[in-house]
C-alpha positions in Angstrom: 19.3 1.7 -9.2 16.2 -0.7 -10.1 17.2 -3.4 -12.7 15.8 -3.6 -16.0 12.0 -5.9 -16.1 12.1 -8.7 -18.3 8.6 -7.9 -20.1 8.1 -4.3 -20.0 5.2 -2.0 -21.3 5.4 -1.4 -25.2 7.6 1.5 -25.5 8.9 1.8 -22.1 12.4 -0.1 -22.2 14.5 3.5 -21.3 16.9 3.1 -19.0 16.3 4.2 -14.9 18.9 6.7 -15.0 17.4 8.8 -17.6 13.6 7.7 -17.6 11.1 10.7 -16.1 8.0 7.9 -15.2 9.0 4.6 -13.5 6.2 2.2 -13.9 5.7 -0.4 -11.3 2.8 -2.7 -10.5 1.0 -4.3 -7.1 -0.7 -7.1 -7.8 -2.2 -7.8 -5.1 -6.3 -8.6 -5.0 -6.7 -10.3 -1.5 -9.2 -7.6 0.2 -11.2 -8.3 -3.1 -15.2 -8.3 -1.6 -16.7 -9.5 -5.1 -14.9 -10.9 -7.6 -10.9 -11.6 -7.2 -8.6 -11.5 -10.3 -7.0 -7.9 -10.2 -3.6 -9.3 -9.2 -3.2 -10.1 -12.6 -4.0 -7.3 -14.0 -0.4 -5.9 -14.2 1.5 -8.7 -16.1 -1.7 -8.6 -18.2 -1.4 -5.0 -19.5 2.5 -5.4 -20.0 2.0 -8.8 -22.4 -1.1 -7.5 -24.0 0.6 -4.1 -24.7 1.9 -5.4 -27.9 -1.4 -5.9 -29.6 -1.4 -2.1 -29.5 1.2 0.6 -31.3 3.4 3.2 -29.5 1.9 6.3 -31.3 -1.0 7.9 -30.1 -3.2 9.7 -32.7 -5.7 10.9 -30.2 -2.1 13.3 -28.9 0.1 12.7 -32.5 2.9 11.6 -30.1 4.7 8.0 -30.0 5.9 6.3 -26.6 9.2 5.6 -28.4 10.0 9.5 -27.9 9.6 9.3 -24.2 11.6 8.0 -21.7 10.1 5.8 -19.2 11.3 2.7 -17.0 9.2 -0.3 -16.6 10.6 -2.5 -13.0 7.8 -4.9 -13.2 5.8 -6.1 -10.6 6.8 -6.4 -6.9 6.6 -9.4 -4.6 4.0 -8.9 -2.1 2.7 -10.9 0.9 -0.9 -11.7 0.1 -1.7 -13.0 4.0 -0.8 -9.2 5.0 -2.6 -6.3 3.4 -0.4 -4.2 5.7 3.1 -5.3 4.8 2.1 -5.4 0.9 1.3 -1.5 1.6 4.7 -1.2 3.3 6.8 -2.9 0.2 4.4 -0.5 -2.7 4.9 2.0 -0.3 9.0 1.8 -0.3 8.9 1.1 -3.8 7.4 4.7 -4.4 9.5 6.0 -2.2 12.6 5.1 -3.8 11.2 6.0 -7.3 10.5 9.7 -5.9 13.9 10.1 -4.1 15.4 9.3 -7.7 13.5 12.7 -9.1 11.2 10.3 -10.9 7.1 10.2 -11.2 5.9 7.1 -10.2 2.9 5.0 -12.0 1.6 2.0 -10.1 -0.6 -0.6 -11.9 -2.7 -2.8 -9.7 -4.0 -4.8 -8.5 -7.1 -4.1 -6.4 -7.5 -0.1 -5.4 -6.1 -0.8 -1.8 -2.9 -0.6 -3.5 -3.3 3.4 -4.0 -2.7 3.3 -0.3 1.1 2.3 -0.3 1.6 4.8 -3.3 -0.1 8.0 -1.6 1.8 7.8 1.4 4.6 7.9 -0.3 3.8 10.7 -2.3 1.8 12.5 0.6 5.8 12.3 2.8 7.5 14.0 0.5 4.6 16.5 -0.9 2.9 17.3 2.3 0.7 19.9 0.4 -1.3 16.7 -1.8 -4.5 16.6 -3.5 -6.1 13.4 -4.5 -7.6 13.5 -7.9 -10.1 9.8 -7.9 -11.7 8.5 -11.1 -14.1 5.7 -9.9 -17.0 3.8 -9.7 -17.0 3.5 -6.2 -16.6 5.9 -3.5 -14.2 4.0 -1.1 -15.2 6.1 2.1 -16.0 3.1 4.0 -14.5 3.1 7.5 -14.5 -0.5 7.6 -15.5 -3.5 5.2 -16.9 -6.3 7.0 -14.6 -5.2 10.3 -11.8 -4.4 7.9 -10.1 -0.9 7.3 -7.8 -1.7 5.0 -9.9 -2.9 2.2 -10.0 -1.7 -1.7 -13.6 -0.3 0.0 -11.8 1.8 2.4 -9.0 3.3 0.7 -9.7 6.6 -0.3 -10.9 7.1 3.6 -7.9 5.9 4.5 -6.3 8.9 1.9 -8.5 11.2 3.6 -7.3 9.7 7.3 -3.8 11.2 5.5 -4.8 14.7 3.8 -8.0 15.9 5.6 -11.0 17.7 4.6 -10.8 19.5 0.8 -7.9 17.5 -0.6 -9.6 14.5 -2.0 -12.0 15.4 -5.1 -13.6 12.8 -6.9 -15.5 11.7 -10.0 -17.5 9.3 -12.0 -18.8 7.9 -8.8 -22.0 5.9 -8.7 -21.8 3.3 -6.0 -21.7 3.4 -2.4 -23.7 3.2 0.8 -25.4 6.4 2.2 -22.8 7.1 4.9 -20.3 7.5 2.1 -22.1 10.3 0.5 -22.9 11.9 3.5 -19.0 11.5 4.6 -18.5 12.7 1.1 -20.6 15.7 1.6 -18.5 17.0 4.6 -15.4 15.9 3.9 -14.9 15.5 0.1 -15.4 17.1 -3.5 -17.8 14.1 -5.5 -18.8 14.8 -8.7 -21.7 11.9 -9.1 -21.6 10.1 -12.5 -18.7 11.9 -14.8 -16.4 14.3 -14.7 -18.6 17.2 -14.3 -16.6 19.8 -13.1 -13.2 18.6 -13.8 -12.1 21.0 -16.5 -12.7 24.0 -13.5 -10.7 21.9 -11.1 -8.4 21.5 -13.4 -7.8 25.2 -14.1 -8.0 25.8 -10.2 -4.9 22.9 -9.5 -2.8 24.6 -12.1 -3.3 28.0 -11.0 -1.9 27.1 -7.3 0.4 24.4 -8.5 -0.6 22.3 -5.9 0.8 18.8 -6.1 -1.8 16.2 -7.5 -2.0 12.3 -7.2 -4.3 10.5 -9.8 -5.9 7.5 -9.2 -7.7 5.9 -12.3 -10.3 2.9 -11.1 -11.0 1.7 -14.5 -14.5 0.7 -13.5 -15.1 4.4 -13.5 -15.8 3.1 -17.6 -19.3 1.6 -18.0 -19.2 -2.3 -18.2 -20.3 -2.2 -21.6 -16.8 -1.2 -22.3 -14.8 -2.8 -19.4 -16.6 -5.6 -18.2 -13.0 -7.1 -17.1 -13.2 -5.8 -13.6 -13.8 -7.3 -9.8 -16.7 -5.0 -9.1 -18.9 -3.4 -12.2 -21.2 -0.7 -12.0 -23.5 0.3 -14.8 -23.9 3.8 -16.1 -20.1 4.5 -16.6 -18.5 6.4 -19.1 -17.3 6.4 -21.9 -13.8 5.6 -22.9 -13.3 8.4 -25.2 -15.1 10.3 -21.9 -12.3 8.9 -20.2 -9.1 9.9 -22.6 -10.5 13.0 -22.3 -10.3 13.4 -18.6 -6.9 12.0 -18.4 -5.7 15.0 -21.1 -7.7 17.5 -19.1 -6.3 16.5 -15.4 -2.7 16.2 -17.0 -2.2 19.4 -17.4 -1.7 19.6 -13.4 1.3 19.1 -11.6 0.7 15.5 -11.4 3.3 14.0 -9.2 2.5 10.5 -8.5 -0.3 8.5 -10.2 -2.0 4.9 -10.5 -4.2 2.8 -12.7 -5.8 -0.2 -11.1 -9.1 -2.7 -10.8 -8.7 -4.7 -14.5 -9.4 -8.3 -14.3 -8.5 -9.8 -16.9 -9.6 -13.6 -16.0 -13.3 -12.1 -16.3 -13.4 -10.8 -19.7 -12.3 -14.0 -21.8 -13.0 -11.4 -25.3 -9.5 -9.5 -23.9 -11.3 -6.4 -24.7 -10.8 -5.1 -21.3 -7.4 -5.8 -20.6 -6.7 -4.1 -24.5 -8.6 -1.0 -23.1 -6.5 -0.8 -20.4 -3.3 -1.1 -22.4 -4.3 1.8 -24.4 -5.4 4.1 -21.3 -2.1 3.3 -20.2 -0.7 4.5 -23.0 -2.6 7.7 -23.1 -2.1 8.7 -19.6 1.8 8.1 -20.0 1.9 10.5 -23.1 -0.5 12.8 -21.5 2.1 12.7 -18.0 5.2 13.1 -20.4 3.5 15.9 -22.4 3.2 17.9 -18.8 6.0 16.3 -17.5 7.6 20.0 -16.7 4.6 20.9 -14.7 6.2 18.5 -11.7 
């Protein structure tokens, strides 16, 4: 039984016994190769959560109605990407044995890692579904393979050819597309496609991961992030995907990449707060899909 956080997500003070989504954060930022600041992303979103309301009007449904468990952030070893991946990792694991979905908020996107093992264990049959920027099919970065660069390779070093399908993405060198182009679905850009993927997960009822990189938005919109790309889209683009891609049998997910040190207005950190609150209604909505 995971005790009660002291400063939880607006909305999400349920208890752990009845809650369907457990929330948990990583923040962790020390394979950062730009600019650091994600590890504070999580305690950001939780305090700046109550600048925003519980209802949604974009889904006419309130987070008061739903019951979800916020444990707060863990304690991670920031000398050892490997052991911080162990402890989110663990974390997930217990979250899942408990019949619970669990959302992880980073942190830098290495953090995904400890997460999808987790998930992949106990749902052998996984698909990834990756909103990003970036396409994180690096082997190495700068002689390191666990880096937020290398994380959705290291995904694919888990699930194989077919099972990773990705979107928005705009950045990367040219061995990562043609990696991409053998081993994994990218949609350049947007979410292109997504809608037919979407139709495709739900007809097999395959079990889904999502991973939201929230500089998949354009910078205009979310400056507040390590690594900014331009030509993203929009955050109405965005809400829209998350509604769409629900409607799978999403059985683990996480939002990660805000830092909120870098955007001094708070508009980013007050967009993530409300994508948070989104994909939580959206996940609770579909919740009977899992």
């Amino acid at each position: 039984m995971l005790p009660r956080n002291v400063e939880n997500f607006i909305g999400c003070d349920s208890a752990y016994r009845t809650a369907q989504i457990v929330l948990f954060g990583a923040p962790y930022d020390s394979t950062t190769s730009y600019r650091p600041g994600a590890r504070f992303g999580p305690a950001a979103i939780r305090h700046e959560s109550y600048g925003i309301e519980t209802y949604s009007p974009y889904q006419n449904t309130d987070l008061t109605d739903c019951e979800i468990f916020d444990s707060g952030d863990l304690e991670l070893c920031f000398g050892s990407s490997e052991s911080a991946l162990v402890d989110i990792e663990s974390r997930a694991a217990e979250i899942l044995r408990d019949g619970k979905l669990p959302l992880l908020l980073g942190g830098e996107h290495l953090v995904t890692l400890g997460s999808v093992r987790a998930v992949a264990a106990r749902y052998p049959e996984l698909h990834i579904v990756h909103f990003d920027a970036h396409a994180d099919l690096r082997d190495d970065y700068l002689g390191a393979q666990l880096s937020h660069a290398c994380v959705l390779r290291r995904c694919h070093d888990i699930l194989g050819d077919g099972r990773i399908h990705q979107f928005c993405i705009r950045s990367g060198d040219r061995e990562e597309f043609e990696f991409a182009a053998r081993h994994t679905d990218l949609h350049k850009f947007d979410f292109t496609g997504l809608a037919e993927l979407t139709q495709w997960l739900c007809e097999t009822k395959v079990p889904v991961y999502l991973t939201i990189d929230l500089d998949c938005l354009d910078p205009s919109a979310f400056p507040g992030t390590g690594t900014p790309e331009a030509g993203g889209v929009s955050f109405l683009q965005l809400l829209d995907a998350i509604r769409t891609v629900t409607r799978a049998n999403i059985v683990g997910a996480d939002l990660n990449e805000l830092a909120p040190t870098l955007d001094t207005t708070g508009v980013s950190t007050a967009t993530a707060c409300k994508t948070l609150r989104e994909l939580l209604l959206a996940l609770v909505h579909n919740r009977p899909h899992v």
